[in-house]
N, C-alpha and C positions, 0 to 999 in steps of 0.2 A: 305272162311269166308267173307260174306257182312261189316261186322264192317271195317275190318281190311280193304279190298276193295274200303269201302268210305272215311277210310283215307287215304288211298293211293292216291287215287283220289285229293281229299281236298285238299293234303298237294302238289300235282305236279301244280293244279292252282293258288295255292299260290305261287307256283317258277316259272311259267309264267305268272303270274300278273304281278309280280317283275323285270322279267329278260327280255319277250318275248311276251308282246303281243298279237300281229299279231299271233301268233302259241296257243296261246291261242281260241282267235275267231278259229279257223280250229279245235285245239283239241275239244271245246265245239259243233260244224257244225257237225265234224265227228262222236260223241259218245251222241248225242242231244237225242233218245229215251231211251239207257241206262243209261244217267243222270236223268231221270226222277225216274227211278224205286224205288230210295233211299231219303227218304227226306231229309237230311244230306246233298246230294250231289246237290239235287234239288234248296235248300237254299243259296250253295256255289254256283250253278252256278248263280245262279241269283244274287247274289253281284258282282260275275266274272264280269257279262255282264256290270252290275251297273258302274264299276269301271273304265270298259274299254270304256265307254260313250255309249254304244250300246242300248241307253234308249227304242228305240220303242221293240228292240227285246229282252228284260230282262222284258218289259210290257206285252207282248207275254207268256214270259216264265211262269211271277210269276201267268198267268189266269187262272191255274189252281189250284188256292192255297186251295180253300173250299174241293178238293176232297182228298189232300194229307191226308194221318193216324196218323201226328204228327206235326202240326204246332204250333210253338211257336213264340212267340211276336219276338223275335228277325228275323225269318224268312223273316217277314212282315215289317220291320222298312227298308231293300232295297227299296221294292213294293212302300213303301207310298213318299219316296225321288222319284225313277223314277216317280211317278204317278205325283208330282209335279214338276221335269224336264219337263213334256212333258205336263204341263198347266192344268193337271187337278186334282185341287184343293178340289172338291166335292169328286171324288174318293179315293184320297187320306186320306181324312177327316176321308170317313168310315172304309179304313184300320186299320186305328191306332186308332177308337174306337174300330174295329172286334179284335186287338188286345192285349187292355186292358181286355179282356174276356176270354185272355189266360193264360197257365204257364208264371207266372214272371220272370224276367230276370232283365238285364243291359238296355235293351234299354225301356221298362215302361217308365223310366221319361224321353225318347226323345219322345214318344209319348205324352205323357199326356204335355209335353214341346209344341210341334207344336199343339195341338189340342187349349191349353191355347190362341196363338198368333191366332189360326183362329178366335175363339172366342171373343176377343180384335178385331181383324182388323171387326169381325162384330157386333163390339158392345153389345155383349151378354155379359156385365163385371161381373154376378153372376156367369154365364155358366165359363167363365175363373178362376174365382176367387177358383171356386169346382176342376179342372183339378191342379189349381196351388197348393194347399192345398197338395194334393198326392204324391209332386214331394219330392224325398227326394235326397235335397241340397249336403247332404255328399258324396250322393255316383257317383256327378256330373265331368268331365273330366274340363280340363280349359277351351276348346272349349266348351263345352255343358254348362257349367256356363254361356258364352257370351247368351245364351239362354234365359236362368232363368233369367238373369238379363234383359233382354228384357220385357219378361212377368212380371217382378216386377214391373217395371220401370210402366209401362203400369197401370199396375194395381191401383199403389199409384199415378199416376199422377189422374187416373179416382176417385178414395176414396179422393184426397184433390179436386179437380175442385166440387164432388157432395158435400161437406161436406162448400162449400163456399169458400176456401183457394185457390182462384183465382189465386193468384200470386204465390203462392206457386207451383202449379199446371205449370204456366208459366214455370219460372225457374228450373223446372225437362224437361222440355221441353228440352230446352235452350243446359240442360247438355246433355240432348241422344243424 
């Protein structure tokens, strides 16, 4: 049974993430075209690789992501971290819009989270303002909060600096 097969799988790299590694990278070396076959498994390895700093060869892995039969936003939220591990920021960019275009999940607002702050660092503050608007707050981690508040922070510094409230604008500076 493939289900039952890809969590077996899943659930042995999850115990050599943890435990082992080195034995890892060999299990993933060794079984690299039969990890392919499953998207499930396809997904896990590529956080595997993710996890285990392996960024050129997890950029490798996730390049074939347009041909898999089942990708979901969360598959793509490793891809778009490695893509900006290894500097490129453009690539990464289009991920995690290619992503928003998918089945919803958990990881949506880390997407629409990083796409906000690219758009801030490039000054497009409507473009941010439309990504921030989507993110839903409640359903954010404490880590992922440090985020949001990033993109807020940003945002209400840019709405008081345009609205004239200089100092105001200053002083949110001051505190980030």
């Amino acid at each position: 049974n493939e289900k039952v097969w890809a969590e077996a799988v899943i659930k042995l790299m999850e115990i050599l993430l943890r435990d082992k590694p080195q034995a890892l990278r060999s299990f993933v070396k060794d079984n690299y075209e039969i990890f392919k076959q499953n998207d499930d498994v396809w997904a896990s390895t590529g956080h595997a690789l993710f996890a285990v700093k392996e960024y050129k060869k997890a950029k490798e892995w996730f390049a074939d992501w347009r041909k898999r039969k089942k990708v979901e936003s969360w598959m793509l939220w490793n891809f778009a971290l490695v893509l900006r591990l290894l500097g490129e920021n453009i690539e990464s960019n289009h991920i995690s819009r290619e992503a928003l275009n998918l089945k919803s999940d958990n990881t949506v607002n880390l997407h629409l989270m990083m796409l906000g702050l690219d758009e801030i660092f490039a000054e497009n503050y409507a473009e941010a303002e439309k990504f921030y608007a989507q993110i839903n707050q409640q359903a954010l981690s404490d880590w992922d909060r440090f985020f949001y508040f990033l993109v807020e922070n940003n945002l209400e510094i840019y709405r008081q600096a345009a609205n004239g409230q200089i100092e105001e604008a200053q002083e949110l500076t001051k505190i980030m």
